[in-house]
Residue, then its C-alpha position, 0 to 999 in steps of 0.5 A: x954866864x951868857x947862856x943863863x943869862x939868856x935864858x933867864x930872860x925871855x925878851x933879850x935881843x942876844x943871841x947864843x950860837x953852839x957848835x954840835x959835835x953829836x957822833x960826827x967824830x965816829x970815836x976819833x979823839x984826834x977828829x974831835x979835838x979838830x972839832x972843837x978848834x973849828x968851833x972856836x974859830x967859828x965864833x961860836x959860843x959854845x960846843x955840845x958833846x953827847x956823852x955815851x959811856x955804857x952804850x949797852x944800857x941805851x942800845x939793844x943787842x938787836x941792833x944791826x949797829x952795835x959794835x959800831x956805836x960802841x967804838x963812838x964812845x969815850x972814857x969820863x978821862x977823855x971826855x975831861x980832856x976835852x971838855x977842858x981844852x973847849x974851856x980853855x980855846x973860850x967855849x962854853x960846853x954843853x953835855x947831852x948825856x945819853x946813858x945814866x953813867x954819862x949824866x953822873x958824870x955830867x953832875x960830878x963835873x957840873x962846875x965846867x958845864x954851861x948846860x946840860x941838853x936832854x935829847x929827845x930819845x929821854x926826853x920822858x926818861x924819869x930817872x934822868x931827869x930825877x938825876x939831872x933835877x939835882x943840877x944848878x946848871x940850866x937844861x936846853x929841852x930838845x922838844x922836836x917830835x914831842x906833845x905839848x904834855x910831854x913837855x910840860x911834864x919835863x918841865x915839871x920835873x924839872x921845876x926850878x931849873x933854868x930850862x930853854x926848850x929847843x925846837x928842830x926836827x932832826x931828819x938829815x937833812x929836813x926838809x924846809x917844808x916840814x920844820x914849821x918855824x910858826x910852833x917856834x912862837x906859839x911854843x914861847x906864848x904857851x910856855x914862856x921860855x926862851x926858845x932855840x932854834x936845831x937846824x938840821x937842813x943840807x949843808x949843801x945850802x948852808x945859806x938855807x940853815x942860816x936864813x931859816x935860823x934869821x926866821x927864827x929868831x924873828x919868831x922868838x928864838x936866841x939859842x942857835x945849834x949848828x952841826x960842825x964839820x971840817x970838812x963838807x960832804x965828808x962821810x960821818x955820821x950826820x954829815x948832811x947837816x954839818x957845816x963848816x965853821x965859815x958857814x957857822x960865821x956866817x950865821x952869826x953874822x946874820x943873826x946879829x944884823x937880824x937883830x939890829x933890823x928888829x930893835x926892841x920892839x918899844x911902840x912907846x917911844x921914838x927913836x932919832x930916825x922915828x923923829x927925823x921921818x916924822x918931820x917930814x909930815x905937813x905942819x898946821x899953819x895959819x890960813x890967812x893973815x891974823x891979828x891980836x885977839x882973832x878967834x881962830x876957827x877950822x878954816x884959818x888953820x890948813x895942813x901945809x908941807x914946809x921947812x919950817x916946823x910949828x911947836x903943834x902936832x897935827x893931832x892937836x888941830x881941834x885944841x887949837x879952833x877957839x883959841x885967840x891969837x896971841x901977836x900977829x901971825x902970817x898967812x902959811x907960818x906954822x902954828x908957834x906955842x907963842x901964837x895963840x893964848x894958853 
């Protein structure tokens, strides 16, 4: 699969771009089935449902939404409805349990999963991640908000798992100004881990999100989320971060152009338009006029621009002061192998 192939390997220049639902749907099954086929004509990899099946185990009575988040919620035989028709428009899913019931459920179902997404609300919750250890499907960290050491202490819960951690701060909207991209590559020099990039800028400027996410891939990013919505400006919850699935095309657009203006970073070897720049640099040629047997020092050779190319680069100017001339050359004819004696 793409996702744990990507996150196995920290330098590919691919991208992964998943469509988040989060509670947008506000307990709408039909809603999150118009979801899911925005996702999949978005060109999104892949979609991410957050699981909530025994909200009084997360959510304390005190809450002055309580009942409201109770009616988000939907039973594991709907959950496998959706999952399934995802699977079947060509999404990956990802599952973000927030409840111990929904990360049984994510375990049993494990085979129609791509990933499972830690939310930064249990991003320490030892039993889940107790539970979640027994998985063989990779785990995407969401490390917005958290230490360095609770990081690392995840991670080592989770040892042995492919785990990709997800940088994003989740303000609806956030502002540019505060998301600080530089921790994007500091956090994958620290950690080695392939990164991912959570907008959650307005989607009133969804241009914003997607240029954000461009920066991030430059800092090392190549798992993207973006909040979907059918509709902008439409009261749900965390609305002022969806976008429409033409915004999310875009991005992916974006970020594939991004990564073609990147290349592969290789310093050691030219590419064919390396070579056809460098052609452009001043030849050494011959000074003057010189016959066989003449030994060549500094002021018969100068640096001249011409269409025609010699066989020595100019580093090689020093090699060639002592050498003899092999056959005659004349005055401003690049410096052929042919020319002097080995």
């Amino acid at each position: 699969m793409l996702l744990q192939s990507i996150i196995s390997n920290p330098d590919t220049p691919q991208s992964y771009v998943y469509a988040e639902t989060a509670f947008h749907h506000e307990g709408s099954l039909a809603y999150l089935e118009e979801l899911i086929d925005a996702a999949a004509r978005s060109g999104s990899n892949g979609i991410k449902f957050q699981l909530l099946l025994d909200p009084n185990s997360v959510y304390s009575e005190k809450l002055p939404h309580i009942d409201r988040i109770r009616s988000w919620c939907f039973g594991p035989e709907q959950w496998l409805g959706l999952i399934n028709m995802a699977r079947d428009l060509g999404l990956d899913v990802i599952a973000m349990p927030i409840d111990m019931e929904s990360v049984a459920f994510a375990l049993e179902h494990q085979s129609l999963l791509a990933a499972t997404e830690i939310h930064s609300i249990c991003f320490n919750e030892y039993p889940m991640l107790e539970a979640l250890h027994r998985q063989e499907s990779p785990v995407l960290l969401n490390i917005g908000g958290r230490t360095v050491d609770e990081i690392e202490t995840t991670l080592g819960e989770l040892s042995g798992i492919g785990a990709a951690l997800v940088y994003g701060l989740q303000n609806f909207p956030t502002d540019p100004y505060g998301i600080h991209l530089a921790r994007i590559a500091e956090y994958k020099r620290h950690f080695s881990r392939i990164m991912g990039y959570a907008d959650h800028t307005t989607a009133d400027k969804p241009e914003l999100g997607t240029l954000l996410s461009c920066h991030a891939y430059v800092m090392g990013c190549r798992i993207f989320e973006r909040h979907i919505t059918t509709q902008r400006g439409t009261q749900r919850i965390d609305h002022e971060a969806a976008v429409l699935p033409t915004d999310i095309r875009a991005m992916i657009e974006e970020l594939d152009r991004t990564a073609r203006i990147l290349g592969d970073g290789s310093i050691h070897e030219l590419t064919d338009r390396d070579t056809t720049y460098r052609r452009r640099q001043k030849q050494i040629v011959f000074a003057r006029d010189m016959s066989t047997g003449e030994q060549i020092g500094s002021a018969d050779l100068t640096f001249m621009v011409t269409p025609d190319v010699g066989d020595f680069d100019q580093i090689s100017y020093p090699s060639l002061i002592g050498k003899h001339i092999a056959r005659e050359v004349a005055r401003y004819a690049p410096v052929l192998a042919g020319d002097v004696e080995s």
